[in-house]
C-alpha positions as MATLAB code, in Angstrom:
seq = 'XXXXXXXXXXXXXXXXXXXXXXXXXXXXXXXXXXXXXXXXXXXXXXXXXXXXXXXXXXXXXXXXXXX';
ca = [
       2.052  -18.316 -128.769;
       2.620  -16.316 -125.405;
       5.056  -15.698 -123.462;
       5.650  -18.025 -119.865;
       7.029  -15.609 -117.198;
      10.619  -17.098 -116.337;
      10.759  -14.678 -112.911;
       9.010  -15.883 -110.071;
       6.404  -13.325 -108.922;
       5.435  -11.687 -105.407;
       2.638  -14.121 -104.615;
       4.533  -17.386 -106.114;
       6.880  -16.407 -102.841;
       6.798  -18.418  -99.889;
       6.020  -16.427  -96.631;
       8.841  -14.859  -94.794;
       8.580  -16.478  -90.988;
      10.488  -15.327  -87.897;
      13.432  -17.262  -87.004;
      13.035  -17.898  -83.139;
      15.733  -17.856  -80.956;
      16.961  -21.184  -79.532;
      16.671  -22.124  -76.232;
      19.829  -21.216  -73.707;
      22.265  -24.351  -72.922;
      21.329  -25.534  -69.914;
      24.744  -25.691  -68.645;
      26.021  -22.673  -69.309;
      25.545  -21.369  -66.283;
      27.655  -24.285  -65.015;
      30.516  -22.941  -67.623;
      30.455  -19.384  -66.774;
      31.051  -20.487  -62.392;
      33.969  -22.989  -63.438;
      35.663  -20.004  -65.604;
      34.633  -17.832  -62.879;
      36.222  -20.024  -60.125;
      39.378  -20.170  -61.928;
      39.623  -16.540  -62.583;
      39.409  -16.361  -58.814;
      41.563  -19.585  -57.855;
      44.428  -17.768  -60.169;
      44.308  -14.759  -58.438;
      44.714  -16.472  -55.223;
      47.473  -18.271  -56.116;
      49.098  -14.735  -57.886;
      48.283  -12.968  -54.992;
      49.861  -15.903  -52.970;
      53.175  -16.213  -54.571;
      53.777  -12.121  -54.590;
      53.574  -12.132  -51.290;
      55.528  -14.875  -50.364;
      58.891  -13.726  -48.537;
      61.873  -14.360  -50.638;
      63.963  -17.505  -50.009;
      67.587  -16.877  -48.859;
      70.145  -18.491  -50.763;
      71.690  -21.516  -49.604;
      74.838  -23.152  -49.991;
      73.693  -26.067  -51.790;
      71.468  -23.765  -54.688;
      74.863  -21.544  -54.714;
      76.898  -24.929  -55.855;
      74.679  -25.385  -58.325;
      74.310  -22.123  -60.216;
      78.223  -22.367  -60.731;
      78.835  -19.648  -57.973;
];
């Protein structure tokens, strides 16, 4: 009687094969300009608002907030 070999050996293996990379979305360069254009529409709008002069007080607004 012998003895079958339960472990699979070295040359039983199947070859070990390179993954290749996949290939790029084609619209991410269409994602990164919309993120970039927002980035660049907020700032605007930041830089907008800060420099904005302040608005006086009026009468009505003064009702309002109980003064």
């Amino acid at each position: 009687m012998t003895i079958q070999p339960t472990a699979r050996t070295f040359s039983a293996l199947p070859p070990i094969k390179m993954e290749t990379a996949a290939p790029a979305n084609p619209l991410r360069g269409v994602l990164v300009t919309v993120f970039a254009l927002k980035i660049v529409v907020c700032a605007f709008l930041l830089a907008t608002v800060s420099l904005a002069p302040p608005v006086s007080v009026d009468a009505r607004f003064a009702a309002v907030a109980g003064d």
